[in-house]
C-alpha positions in Angstrom: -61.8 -108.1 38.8 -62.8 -109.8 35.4 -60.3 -108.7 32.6 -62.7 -107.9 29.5 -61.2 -108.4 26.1 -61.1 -105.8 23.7 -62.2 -105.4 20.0 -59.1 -107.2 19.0 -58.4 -109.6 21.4 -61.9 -111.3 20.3 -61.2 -110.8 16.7 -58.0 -113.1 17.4 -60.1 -115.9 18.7 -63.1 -115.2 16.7 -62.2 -115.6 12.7 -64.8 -116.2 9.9 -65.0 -120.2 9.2 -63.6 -121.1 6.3 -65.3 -120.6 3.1 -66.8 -124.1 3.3 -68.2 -124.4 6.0 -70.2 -121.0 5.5 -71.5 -123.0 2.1 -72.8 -125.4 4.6 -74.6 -123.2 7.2 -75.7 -119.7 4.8 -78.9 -121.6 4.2 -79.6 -122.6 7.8 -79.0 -118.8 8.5 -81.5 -117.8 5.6 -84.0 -119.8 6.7 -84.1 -118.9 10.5 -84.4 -115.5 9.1 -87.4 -116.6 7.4 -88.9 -117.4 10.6 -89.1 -114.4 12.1 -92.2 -112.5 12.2 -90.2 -109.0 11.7 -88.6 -110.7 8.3 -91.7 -111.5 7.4 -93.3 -108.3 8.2 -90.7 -105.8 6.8 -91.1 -104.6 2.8 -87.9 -103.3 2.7 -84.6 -104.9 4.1 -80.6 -103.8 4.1 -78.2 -106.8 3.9 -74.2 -106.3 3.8 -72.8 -108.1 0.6 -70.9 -111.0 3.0 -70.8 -114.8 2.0 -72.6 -115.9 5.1 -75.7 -113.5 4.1 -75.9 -114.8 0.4 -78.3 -116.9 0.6 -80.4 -114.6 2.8 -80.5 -111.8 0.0 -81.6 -114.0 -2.2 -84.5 -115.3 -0.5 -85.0 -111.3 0.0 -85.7 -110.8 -3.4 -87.8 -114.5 -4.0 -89.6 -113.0 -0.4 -91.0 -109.9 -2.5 -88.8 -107.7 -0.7 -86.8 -104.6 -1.8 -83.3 -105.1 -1.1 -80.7 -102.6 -0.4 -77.1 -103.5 -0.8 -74.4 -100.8 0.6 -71.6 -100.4 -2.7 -68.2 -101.7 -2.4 -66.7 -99.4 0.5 -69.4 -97.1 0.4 -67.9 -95.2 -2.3 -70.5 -94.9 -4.3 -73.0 -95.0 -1.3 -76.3 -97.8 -1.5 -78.1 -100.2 -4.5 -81.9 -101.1 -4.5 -82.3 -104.6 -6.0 -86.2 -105.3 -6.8 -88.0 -108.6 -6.5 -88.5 -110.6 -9.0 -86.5 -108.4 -11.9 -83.1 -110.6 -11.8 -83.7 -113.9 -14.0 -83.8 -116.8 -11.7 -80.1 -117.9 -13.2 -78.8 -115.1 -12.5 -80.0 -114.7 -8.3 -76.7 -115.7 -7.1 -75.0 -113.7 -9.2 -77.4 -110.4 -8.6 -76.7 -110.2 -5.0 -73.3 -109.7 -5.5 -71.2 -106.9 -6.1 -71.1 -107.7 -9.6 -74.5 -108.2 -10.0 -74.9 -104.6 -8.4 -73.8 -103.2 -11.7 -76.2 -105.0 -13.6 -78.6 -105.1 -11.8 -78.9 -102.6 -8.9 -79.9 -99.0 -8.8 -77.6 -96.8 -7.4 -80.2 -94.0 -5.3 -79.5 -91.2 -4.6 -80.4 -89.0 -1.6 -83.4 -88.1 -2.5 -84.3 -92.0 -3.4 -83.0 -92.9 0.0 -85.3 -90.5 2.1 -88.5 -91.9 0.6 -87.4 -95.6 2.5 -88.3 -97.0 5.3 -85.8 -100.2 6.2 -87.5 -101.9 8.7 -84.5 -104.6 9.3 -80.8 -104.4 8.5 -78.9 -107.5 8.7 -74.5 -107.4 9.0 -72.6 -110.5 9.6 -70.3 -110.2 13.3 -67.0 -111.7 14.2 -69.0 -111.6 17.6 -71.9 -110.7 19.6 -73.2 -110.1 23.1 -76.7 -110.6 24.5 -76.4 -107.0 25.7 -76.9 -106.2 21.7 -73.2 -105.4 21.0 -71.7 -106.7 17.7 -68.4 -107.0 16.8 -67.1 -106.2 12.7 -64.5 -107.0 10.8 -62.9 -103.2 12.2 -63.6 -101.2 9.4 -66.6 -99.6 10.9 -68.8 -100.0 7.2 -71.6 -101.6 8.7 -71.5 -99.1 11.2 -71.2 -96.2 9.2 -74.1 -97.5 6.6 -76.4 -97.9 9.1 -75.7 -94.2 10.5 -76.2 -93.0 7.1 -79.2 -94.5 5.8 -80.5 -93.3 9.5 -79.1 -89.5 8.8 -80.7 -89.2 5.5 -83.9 -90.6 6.4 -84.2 -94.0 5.1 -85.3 -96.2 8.6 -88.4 -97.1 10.0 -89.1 -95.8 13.3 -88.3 -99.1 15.8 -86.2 -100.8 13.2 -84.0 -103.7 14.1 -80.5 -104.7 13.2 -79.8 -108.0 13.1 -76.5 -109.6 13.8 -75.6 -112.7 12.3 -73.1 -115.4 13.2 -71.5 -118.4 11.3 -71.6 -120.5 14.4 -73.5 -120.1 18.4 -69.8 -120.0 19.6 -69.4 -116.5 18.7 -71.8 -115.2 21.5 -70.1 -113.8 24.1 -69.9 -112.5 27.5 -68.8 -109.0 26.8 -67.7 -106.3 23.8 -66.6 -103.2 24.5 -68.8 -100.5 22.9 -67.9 -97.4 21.2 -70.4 -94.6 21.0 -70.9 -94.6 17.3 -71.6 -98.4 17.2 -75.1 -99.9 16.4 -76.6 -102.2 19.2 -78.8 -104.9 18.1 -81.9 -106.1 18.5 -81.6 -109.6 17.7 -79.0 -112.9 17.1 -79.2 -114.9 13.8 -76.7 -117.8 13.6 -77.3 -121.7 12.4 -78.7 -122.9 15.4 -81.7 -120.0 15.6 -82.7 -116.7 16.1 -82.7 -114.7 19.4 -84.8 -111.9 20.0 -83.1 -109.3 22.2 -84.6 -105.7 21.9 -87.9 -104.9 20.1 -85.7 -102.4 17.8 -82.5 -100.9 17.8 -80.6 -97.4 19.1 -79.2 -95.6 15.8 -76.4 -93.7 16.6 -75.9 -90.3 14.5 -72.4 -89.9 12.5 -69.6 -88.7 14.2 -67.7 -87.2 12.3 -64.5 -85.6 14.1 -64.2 -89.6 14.5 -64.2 -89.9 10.7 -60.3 -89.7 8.9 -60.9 -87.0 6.3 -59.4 -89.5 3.6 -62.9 -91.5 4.4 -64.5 -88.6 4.1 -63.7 -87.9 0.2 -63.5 -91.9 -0.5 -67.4 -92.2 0.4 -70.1 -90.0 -1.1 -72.9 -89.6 1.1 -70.3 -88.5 3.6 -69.1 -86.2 1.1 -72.3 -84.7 0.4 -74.1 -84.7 4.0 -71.2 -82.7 4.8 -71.1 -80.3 2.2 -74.8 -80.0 2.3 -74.2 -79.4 5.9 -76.5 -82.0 7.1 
């Protein structure tokens, strides 16, 4: 019998490069994204606020695209950054956390129900070709892509997108919780590989969910007090 690793076994052996060598490869990843006909396609696009996916958010926004940023710990839920409103100086800067205050919108529920976010994009520790992806353990990804998907604001058949700092970091096996997000395709240096045509969104499970998150992170706060 093969012994599988767990979550944090394959965290151990699977740590972010340093910072850089992810300076040397973000623009490799950007561009691969570029390539794919669903990037191209897709008019609205959520990208977590990581180093490796910098370069990636930026070419969003030069790409025409509208881009939503989650806020720092979801505490203050998700941005919308539009094309082509950020002075070119300033692009690096704008997809930042920083650059969020100046320059993102923070929406509300209502704004979030009119999108339609055909591709989400979150940087893994690790991946599997079965579509499982591996976080930092934190579960934010996770979580934003379950809310945006609870109030409304994904595509039917959209695809998440997990993206690696180096081919290495695809695996044989990650064990899978029910309230993770499977994905539908590989983006690393090397490439992209197309796994799924879209990807499985889980609802929020929220006996799961510490209470402390709970008041930390609006939209939890108000899907459950709306009863949603």
């Amino acid at each position: 019998m093969v012994n599988l690793l767990s979550k944090n076994e394959i965290r151990a052996v699977s740590l972010p490069m340093p910072e850089e060598r992810i300076f040397a490869v973000q623009g490799k990843v950007a561009e691969n994204l570029r390539r794919s006909e669903s990037y191209r396609q897709c008019r609205q696009i959520f990208i977590d606020p990581s180093l490796l996916l910098r370069q990636a958010r930026v070419n969003a926004l030069l790409d025409g695209k509208d881009l939503i940023m989650p806020g720092a710990g979801l505490k203050e839920g998700f941005y919308l950054l539009k094309p082509f409103q950020i002075p070119f100086k300033n692009l690096v800067m704008g997809v930042t956390y920083t650059g969020l205050d100046r320059y993102g919108r923070r929406l509300s529920a209502a704004d979030i129900s009119t999108l339609d976010i055909s591709l989400l994009l979150g940087e893994s520790f690790a991946v599997d070709r079965q579509g499982c992806r591996l976080g930092d353990g934190l579960g934010f990804f996770d979580l934003a892509v379950a809310l945006l998907g609870e109030m409304g604001g994904l595509a039917a058949g959209c695809q998440v997108v997990a993206a690696i700092d180096d081919p290495a970091k695809v695996v044989e096996n990650i064990p899978q919780e029910p309230w993770d997000v499977k994905c539908a395709k590989i983006l690393g240096p090397d490439g992209i590989e197309e796994l799924f045509d879209s990807s499985a969104v889980p609802g929020i499970f929220w006996d799961d969910i510490p209470p402390e998150r709970i008041k930390r992170i609006s939209p939890l706060r108000r899907l459950l007090t709306n009863g949603q």
